[in-house]
N, C-alpha and C positions, 0 to 999 in steps of 0.2 A: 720566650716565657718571661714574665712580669720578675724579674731579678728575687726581689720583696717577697714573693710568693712563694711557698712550700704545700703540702699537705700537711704538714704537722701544724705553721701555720691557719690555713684553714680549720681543723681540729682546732686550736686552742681558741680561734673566733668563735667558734660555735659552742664552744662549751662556755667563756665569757657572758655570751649572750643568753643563754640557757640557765646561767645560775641564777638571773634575775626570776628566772619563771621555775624552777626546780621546788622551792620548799611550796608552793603552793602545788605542784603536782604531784609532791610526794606527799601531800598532808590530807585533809579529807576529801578532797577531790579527784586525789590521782593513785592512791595504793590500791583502792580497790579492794579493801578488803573480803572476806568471803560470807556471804551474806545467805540470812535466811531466806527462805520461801514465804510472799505473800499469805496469809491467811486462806483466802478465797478459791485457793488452786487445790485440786483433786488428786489422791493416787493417781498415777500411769498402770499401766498392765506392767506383767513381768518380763521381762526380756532374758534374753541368754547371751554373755559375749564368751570370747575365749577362754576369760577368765574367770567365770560364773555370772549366776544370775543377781540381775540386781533391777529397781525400783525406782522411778523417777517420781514427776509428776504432768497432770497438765494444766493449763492454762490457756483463756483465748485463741482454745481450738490447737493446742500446740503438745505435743508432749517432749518435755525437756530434763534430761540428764546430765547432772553438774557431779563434778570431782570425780569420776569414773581414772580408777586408775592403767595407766597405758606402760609405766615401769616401777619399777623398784625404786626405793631409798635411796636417793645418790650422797647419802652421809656414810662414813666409816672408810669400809673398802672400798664402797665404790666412787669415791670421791674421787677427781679429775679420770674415772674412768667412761669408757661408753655406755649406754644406760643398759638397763638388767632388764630380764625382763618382769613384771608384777607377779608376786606369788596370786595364785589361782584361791577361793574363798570357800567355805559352804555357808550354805542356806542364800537366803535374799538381801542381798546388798543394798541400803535407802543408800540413793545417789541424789540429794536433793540441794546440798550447797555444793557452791564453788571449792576446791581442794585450797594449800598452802599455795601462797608465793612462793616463786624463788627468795633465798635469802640476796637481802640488798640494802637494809641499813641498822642503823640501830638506834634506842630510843635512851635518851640521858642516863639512863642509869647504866648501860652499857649491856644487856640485855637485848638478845633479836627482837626487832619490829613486830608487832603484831600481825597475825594472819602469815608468818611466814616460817619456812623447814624445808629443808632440805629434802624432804620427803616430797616434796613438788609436782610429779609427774605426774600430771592430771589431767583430762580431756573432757569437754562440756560438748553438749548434742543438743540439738534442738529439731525435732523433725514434725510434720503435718501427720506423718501416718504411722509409725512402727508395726513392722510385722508386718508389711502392705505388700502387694504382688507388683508395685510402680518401683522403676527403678528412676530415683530423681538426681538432677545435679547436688553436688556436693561445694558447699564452699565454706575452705578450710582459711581461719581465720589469723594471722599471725601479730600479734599484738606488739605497740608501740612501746617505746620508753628507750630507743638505742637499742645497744646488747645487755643494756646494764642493769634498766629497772621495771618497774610495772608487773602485768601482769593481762592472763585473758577475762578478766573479771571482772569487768568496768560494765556499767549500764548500758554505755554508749553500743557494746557489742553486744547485747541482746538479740539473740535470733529469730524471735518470735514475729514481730512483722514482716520480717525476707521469708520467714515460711509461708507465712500466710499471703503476703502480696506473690511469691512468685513460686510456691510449691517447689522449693526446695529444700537440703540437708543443710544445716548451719552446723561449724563446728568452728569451737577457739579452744587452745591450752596452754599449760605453763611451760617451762621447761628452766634449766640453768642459765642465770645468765651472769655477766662480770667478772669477777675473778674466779668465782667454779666453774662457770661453762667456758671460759677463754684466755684460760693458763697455759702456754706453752710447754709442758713437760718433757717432752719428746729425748729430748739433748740431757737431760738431767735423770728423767727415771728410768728410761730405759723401753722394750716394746711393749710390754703392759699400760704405759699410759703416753704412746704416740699420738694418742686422738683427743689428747686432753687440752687440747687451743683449738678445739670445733667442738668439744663435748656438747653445748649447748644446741647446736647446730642438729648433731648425732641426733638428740633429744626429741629434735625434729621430725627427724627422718624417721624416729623409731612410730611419731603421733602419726603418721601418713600410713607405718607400716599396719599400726593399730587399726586404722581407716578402710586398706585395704582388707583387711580379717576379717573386719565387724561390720563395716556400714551397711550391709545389706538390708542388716537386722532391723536396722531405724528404716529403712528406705531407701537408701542412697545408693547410689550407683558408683561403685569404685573404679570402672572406667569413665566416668566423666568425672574428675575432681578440679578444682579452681584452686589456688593459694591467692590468694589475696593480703594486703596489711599495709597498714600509714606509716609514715615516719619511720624508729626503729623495725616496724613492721614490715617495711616494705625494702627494707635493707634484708632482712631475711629472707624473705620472696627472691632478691636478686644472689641470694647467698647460695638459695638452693639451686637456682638456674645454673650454678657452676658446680655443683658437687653431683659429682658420676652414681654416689649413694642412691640420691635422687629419682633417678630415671626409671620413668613409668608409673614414677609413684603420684603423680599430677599431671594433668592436661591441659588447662591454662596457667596463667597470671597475670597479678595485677599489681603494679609498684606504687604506691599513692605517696609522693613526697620521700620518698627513701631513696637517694643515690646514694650506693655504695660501687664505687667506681674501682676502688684499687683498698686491697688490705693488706696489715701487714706482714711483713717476711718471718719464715721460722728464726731469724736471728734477732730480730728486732724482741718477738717472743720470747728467745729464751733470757734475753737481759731482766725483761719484764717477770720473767720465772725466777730467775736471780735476785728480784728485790724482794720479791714474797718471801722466798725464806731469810733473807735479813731481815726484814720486818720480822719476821718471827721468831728469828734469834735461832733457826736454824742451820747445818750445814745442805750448801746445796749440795739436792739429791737425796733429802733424807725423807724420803715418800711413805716411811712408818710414821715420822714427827709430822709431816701436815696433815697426813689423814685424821691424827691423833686429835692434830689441834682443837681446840673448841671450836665452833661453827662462830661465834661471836669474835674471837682473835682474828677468824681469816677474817671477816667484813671487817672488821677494826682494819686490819690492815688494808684493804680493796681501800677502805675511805682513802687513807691516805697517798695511797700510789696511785689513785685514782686524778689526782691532781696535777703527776705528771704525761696519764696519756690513757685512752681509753682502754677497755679494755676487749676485742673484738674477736671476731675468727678470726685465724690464722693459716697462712699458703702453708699450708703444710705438703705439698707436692703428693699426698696421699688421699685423704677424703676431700678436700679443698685444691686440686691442682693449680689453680691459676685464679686470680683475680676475676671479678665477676665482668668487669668490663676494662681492663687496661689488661695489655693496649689495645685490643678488641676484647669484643663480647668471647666470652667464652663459648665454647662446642660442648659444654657437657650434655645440653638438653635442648640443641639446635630448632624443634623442630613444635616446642608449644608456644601458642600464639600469646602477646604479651600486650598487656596496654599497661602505659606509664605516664607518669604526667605528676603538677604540682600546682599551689597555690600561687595565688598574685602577691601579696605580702605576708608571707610564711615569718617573717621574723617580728612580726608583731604582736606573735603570738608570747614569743621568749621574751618578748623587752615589755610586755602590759602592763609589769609593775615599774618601768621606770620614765617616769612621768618627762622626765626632762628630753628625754627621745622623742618626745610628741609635738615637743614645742624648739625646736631646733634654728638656728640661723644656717645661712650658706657656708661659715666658718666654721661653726660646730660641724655640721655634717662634714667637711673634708676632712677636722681633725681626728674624727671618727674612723675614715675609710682610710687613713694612712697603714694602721695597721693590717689593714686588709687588701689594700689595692695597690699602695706603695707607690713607683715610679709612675704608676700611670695614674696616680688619684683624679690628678686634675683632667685628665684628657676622660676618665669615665665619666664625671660629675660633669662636660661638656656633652656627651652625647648622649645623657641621659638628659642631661636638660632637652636638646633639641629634640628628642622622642617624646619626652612629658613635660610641653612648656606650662603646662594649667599647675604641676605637682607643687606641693607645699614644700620647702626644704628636708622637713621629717617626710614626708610619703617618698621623696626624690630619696632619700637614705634608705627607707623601709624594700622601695623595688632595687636599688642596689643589691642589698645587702638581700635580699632574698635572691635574687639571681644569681649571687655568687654560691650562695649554702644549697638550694634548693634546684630551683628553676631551670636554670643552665644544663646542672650536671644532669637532670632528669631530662633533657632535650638532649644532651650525649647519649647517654642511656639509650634513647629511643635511636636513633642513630646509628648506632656501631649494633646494636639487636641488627635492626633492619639489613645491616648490612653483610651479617650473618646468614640469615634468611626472607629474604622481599618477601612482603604481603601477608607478612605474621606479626605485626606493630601499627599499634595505634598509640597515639599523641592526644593529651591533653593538658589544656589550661583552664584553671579555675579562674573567673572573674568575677565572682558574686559576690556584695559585700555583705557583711552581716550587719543589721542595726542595731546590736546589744552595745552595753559600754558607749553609746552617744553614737556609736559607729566610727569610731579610730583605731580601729581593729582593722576596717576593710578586710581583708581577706586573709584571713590568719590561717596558719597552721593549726592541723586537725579540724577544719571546719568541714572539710569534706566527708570525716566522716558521719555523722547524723543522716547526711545526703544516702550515703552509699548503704546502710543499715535503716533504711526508711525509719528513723528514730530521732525526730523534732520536739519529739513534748520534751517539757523542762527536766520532767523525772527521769527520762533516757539522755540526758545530754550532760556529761561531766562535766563542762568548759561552761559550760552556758551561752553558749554563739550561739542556738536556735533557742525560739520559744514556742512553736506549735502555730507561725503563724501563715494563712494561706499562700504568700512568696516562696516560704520554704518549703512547705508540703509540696508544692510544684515542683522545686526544684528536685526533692526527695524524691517523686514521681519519675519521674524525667532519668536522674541519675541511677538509683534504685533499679528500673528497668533496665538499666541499661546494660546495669552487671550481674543480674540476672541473665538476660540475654546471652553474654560474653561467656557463662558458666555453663550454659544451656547449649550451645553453639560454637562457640568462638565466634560469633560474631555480633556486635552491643547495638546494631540497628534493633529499633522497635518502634520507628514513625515519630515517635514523643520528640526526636533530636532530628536534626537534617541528616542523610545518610551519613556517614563515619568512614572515612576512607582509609587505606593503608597508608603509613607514614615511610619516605623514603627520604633518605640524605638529597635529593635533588628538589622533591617538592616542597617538604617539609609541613606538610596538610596536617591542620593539630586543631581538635576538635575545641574552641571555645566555651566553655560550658557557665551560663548567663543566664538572664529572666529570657532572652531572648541568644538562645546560642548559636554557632555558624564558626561553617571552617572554615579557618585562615590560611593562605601558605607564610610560613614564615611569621608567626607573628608577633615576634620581639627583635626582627634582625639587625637593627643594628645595636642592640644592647648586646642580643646572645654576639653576635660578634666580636666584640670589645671583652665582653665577657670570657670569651674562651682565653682569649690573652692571656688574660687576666691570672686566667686556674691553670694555662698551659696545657689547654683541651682542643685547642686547633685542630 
């Protein structure tokens, strides 16, 4: 293992690289606020869920229900506890915006963020048919941002084309995330709040249980369910695949750019538990004084301790037994079939606003990768050259450095799955560029999802990597289908792509996905090579 190398290192690269791109995705393109209903869209019929009846709308043949609650208030008492469940209503409930964020930052005057409350616990539905005698796929959406921020309420996840191109249930929601959903209490409060460094996770498991109860009701078929999610999203997907909570409650998944290979230890948590109530000025274990707290003090304080280390689920040897993939894949959910896969330059997404990463010499780039690669700087930046003699200095940094955060660990991932259970993984690479920004983006992070939500127009795309133009709709076509398929089957053959093969540690068959796509065996090896070194993923 690369001497220089740690995981804490890796973390602080990535959040380094991240700050450049942060206050542009926490500002009006990335909270996501909760937004009204278009003018033009009609009542929905009445529905019935567990917890009364309530009132959507529809649209473009779609009928969709937003903010639908699936628990309780996680403010007060139930703060770092597991979610409650939603008190029950009368009469007809209008479900037509999106519910609150989780709490995640605060605005100058020191005052929670708008669109957000601890009140969070919200589930959005999008179905072709309610109340219909077809029982369809189900695909359950889990939303980007790390553990720490966003929300299911972004454009980009709009359900309404995946209903309609592939006559399925769409579902996204919110849940705890940061210092409320990933505090370690356990050591400090006592067994009332043991589950309080996966509360967020819990959050999860509770929206899936919701799923289970109700989807009928929309259409959907609770034995076929898909999890799906990008980035922080797809760190969740691999969160669940290890939590025993879990089980039955899904039938596929899909990781899009989220390795989460190893989390941290209940002791690493409870330190991290420790600084929160110093932040707070209380004693640890005083689980009357944080409950108490203002909701604004704890985020005040998240900001700050947030600098020192993220803040994530935690092994808690209880709902979390073991890491999702170190040092194998977990057992907890051996047996649903997984595709996983990542973009070609994912870090171009993070560094877009800083201009001088674009224009790089061969010196800058290795000054760059010291912190990253360390002893072996130069020996990477030599077989990366000899892999991509055409790359410019900056693209020769950009595939580094996405290989190392991204790329790689997503090829472990698929790897140590397989090697769990052969011929329930499939591999994929994104190689499409996008042409927006002059096209020096190539292939950024989040780009795939517009593809995977057939949602190219400008209006559905937060980032602005697509514009609604025929390359993309193709590609949308192509990918789109594809995980339809996967959610429909377990299997993302649909003729649009070359067949899709199982991915094993010996072939390494990884679906290319291009204007023109095609599987490769192996088709980064000797970078993934070096690379494992590198992360000490051999």
């Amino acid at each position: 293992m690369n001497k220089s190398f740690s995981q804490q290192s890796r973390r602080q690269f990535l959040r380094q690289s991240m700050q450049l791109g942060t206050v542009a995705m926490l500002g009006a393109n990335g909270l996501w606020l909760p937004t009204h209903v278009a003018a033009q869209s009609s009542p929905s019929g009445i529905m019935e869920v567990d917890t009364g009846r309530i009132r959507g709308y529809c649209n473009e043949g779609v009928s969709v229900f937003k903010g639908i609650p699936y628990g309780a208030s996680t403010a007060g008492e139930n703060r770092f506890r597991p979610p409650q469940p939603a008190a029950p209503w009368t009469g007809v409930r209008t479900v037509k915006d999106y519910g609150p964020s989780a709490p995640q930052s605060l605005r100058p005057d020191g005052k929670l963020g708008e669109g957000q409350s601890e009140d969070c616990l919200a589930i959005n539905v999008w179905t072709p048919e309610p109340n219909g005698n077809r029982k369809r796929p189900v695909m359950f959406w889990c939303h980007g941002g790390r553990f720490t921020s966003l929300s299911g309420s972004s454009p980009s996840y709009d359900g309404t084309n995946l209903c309609n191109r592939g006559d399925v249930v769409v579902v996204t929601v919110n849940h705890r995330l940061n210092i409320l959903g990933f505090t370690h209490m356990a050591e400090l409060g006592g067994e009332s709040f043991a589950h309080a460094g996966t509360a967020g996770m819990l959050d999860l498991v509770a929206a899936l249980e919701w799923v289970q109860r109700n989807i009928e009701q929309f259409g959907g078929d609770p034995d076929n369910v898909m999890i799906f999610g990008e980035s922080g999203g797809g760190r969740k997907v691999g969160t669940l695949l290890a939590m025993p909570a879990a089980k039955g409650l899904f039938h596929r998944a899909v990781i899009q750019s989220g390795p989460t290979i190893r989390l941290a230890s209940a002791e690493a948590g409870t330190q991290q538990a420790k600084s929160l109530f110093d932040e707070l000025g209380l004693r640890p274990g005083d689980m009357g004084g944080v409950q108490r707290a203002p909701v604004e003090r704890v985020i005040g304080a998240y900001q700050r301790l947030s600098l020192r280390g993220e803040f994530a689920p935690i092994v808690d040897g209880d709902a979390l037994p073991d890491s999702p993939f170190h040092p194998s894949a977990s057992t907890a959910n051996p047996d649903v079939p997984v595709i996983v896969g990542a973009n070609r330059t994912e870090l171009t997404f993070w560094m877009r606003n800083d201009d001088a990463a674009f224009n790089m010499n061969e010196r800058q780039v290795e000054e760059r990768l010291q912190s990253v690669t360390g002893d072996l700087t130069r020996e990477v930046i030599d077989v990366y050259r000899t892999a991509e003699p055409d790359a410019s200095p900056s693209e020769l940094y950009f595939l580094i450095a996405s290989d190392h955060s991204y790329v790689v660990p997503c090829m472990v991932i698929a790897e140590r799955r397989a090697a769990l259970n052969a011929g329930l993984v499939r591999s994929y690479y994104l190689t499409w560029d996008t042409k927006t920004r002059g096209g020096r983006l190539m292939t950024p992070h989040a780009l795939d999802i517009p593809f995977v939500f057939d949602n190219t127009h400008p209006q559905k795309t937060t980032y602005g990597f697509t514009t609604g133009t025929e390359k993309e709709r193709s590609m949308a076509d192509k990918i789109s289908d594809s995980w339809i398929a996967f959610a429909r089957s377990g299997n993302p053959d649909t003729g649009k792509l070359p067949d899709w093969p199982n991915y094993s540690g010996a072939s390494r068959q990884t679906m290319v996905l291009d204007n023109v796509s095609k599987v490769i065996e192996d088709p980064i090896k000797s970078r993934r090579e070096i690379m494992q070194r590198v992360l000490g993923l051999s």
